[in-house]
N, C-alpha and C positions, 0 to 999 in steps of 0.2 A: 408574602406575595402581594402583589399590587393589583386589584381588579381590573383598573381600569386600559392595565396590559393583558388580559385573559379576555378573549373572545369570549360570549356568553354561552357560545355552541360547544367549544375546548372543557374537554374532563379531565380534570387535574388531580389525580391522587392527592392526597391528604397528607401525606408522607414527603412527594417530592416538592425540594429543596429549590426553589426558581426566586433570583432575585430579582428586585424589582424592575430592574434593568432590563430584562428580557422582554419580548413580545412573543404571546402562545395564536395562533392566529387563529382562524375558523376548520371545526370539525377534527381538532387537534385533540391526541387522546396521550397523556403524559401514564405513564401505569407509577406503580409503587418502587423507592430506593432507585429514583432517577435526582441526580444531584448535574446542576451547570452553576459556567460561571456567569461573571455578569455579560452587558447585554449579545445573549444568543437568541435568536426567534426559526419560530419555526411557523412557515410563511402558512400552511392551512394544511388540514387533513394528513396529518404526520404522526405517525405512532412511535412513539419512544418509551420505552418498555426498560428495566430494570434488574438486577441491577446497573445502572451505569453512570458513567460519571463525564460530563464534556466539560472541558474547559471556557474557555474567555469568548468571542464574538463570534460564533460560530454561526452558519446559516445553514436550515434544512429544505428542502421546498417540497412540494406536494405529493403526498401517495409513498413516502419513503417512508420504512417501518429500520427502525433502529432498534437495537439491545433486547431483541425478541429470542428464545430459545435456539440454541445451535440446531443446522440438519445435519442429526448425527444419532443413527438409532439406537449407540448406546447411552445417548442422555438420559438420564432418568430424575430431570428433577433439583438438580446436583445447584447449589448456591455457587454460580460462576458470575463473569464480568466482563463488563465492556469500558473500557478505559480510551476517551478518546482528546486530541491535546486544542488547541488553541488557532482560532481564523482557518476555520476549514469553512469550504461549499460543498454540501451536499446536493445534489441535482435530484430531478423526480424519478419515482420511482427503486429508487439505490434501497439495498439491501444490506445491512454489516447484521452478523449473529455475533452474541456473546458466546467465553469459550466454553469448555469442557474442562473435566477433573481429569481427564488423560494426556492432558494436551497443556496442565499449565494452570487452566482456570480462568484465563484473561483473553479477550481479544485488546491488539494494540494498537491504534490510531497516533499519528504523530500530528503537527501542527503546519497549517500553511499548505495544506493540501485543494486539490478539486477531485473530487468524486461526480463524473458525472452521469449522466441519464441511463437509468438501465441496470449500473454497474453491480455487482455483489462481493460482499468480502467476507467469506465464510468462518467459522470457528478459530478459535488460536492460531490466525495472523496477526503476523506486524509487522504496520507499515512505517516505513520512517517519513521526514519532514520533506516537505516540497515535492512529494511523488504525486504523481496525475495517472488515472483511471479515466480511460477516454470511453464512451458509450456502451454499455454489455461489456466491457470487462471484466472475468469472473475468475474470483480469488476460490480456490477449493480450502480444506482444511488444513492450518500448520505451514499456510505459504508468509516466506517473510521479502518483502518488497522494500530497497534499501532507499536511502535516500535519493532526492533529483530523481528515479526512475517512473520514466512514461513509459505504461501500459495499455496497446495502443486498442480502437475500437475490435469488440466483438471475438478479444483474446480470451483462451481460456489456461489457465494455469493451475497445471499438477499438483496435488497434496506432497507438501515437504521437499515445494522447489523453492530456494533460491533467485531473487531477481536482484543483480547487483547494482550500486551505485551510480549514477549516472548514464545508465542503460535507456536503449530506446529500445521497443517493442513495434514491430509493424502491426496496422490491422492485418484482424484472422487468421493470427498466426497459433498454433498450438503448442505450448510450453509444458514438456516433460523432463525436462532438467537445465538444470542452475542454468543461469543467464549471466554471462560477464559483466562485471563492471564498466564501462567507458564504451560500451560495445551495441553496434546496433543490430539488430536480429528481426529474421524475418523469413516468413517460407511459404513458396506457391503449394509444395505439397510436404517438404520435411523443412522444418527448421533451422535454419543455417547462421551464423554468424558471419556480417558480411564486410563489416565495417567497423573502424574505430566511430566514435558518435560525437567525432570533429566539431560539428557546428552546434551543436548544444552543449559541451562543453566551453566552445568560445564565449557563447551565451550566458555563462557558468562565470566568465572572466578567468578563463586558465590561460597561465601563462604561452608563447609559442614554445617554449622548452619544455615545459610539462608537457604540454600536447605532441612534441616531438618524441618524449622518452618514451609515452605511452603509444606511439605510433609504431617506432623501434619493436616494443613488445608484441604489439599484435601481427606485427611484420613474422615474429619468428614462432608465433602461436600458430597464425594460422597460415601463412605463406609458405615458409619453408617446408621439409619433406619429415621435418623431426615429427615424432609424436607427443601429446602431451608432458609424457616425464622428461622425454630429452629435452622438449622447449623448458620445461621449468627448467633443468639443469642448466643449461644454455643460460640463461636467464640469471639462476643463482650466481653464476660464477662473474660475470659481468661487475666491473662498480661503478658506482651514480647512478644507482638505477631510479633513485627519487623514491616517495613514498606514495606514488598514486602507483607505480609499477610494484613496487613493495604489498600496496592494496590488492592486487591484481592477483599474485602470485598467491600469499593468503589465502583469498576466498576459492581460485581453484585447488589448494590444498585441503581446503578444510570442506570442499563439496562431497555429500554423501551419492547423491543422485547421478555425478558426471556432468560432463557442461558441454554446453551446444557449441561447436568445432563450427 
């Protein structure tokens, strides 16, 4: 480690792995078997506790405690991890726990993300690459957040819910099961899926025929009078249906929870 990137205030375990490339800022407390890549900093006063492990140019800012034991009352101690990937923003305040031995072992951070102010990402989640956590967003245990999806201010989301691919989340909204892929959702008092999520997708560079096919599909998901299995049947039997609607069909097969209609 290079001193003269370590604020003199910042305690740096003995153990963690910081290259020279990094900057530890003021009142920064690194604990033990925290390992990053080169240059990440963490702007002042940021706790990053172990084990875990961040990748390449990451940035943390003030008051956010990282890789600190799961809230989960049956930890007991248990050698788990925090595994987080490559050009994330950490905002102040943000909370990620490492996981649990029931749950996996690992919390999963992908790359290219914002976590911003407020937000929490509890035990044995995993988030994939380019999802955004907008203010108090709050991940419970074993939620996995796919890629592209925004989670929107002051949401709170169920243990062992699904949030799909390219999903939008409205602020305060409360998510108790799976959230479609391409789908925008949102609720004054229950949670409704209201919309394909057209304009972030375009945003995305989806083609207009992608975006048609998957327009078709939520036509018959949620317009029509079919119920779920008959839309999927509906659905199965069709051809061209492309592999964003192929994605679609999948993840509500494979939902344990059920999914917001």
């Amino acid at each position: 480690m290079a001193p003269m990137n370590i604020h003199p205030t910042a305690v740096v375990d003995a153990s963690a792995r910081i290259p020279a490339s990094c900057r530890i800022g003021p009142y920064c407390v690194v604990g033990a078997d925290v390992e990053t890549g080169e240059n990440c900093e963490l702007v002042s006063h940021v706790v990053l506790d172990g084990p875990t492990k961040l990748g390449s140019d990451n940035k943390i800012y003030p008051f956010s405690v990282v890789g600190m034991d799961p809230q989960d009352i049956s930890f007991a101690g248990e050698p788990t991890r925090l595994e987080i990937g490559d050009h994330n923003v950490i905002r102040e305040y943000v909370t990620i726990s490492r996981g649990t031995v029931k749950g996996g072992g690992v919390t999963r951070i992908g790359s290219h993300l914002l976590i911003m102010a407020y937000a929490h990402i509890g035990h044995d989640c995993v988030v994939g690459d380019h999802a955004m956590m907008v203010n108090a967003a709050t991940l419970a245990g074993h939620v996995t957040i796919e890629e592209w999806a925004v989670v929107g201010a002051l949401c709170a989301v169920h243990q062992f819910v699904r949030v799909g691919a390219h999903s939008y989340i409205g602020g305060g909204t409360i998510i108790t099961r799976d959230v479609l892929p391409y789908s925008m959702t949102s609720a004054e008092r229950d949670a409704h899926t209201y919309m394909l999520n057209k304009v972030g997708l375009q945003r995305r560079g989806f083609s207009q025929q992608r975006i048609a096919k998957l327009h078709h599909a939520y036509k018959v998901l949620l317009a029509s009078k079919l119920n779920t299995s008959q839309a999927l049947e509906k659905l199965r039997r069709e051809s061209g249906l492309g592999e964003d609607v192929e994605a679609l069909v999948r993840f509500i097969e494979a939902s344990q929870r059920g999914i917001i209609r």
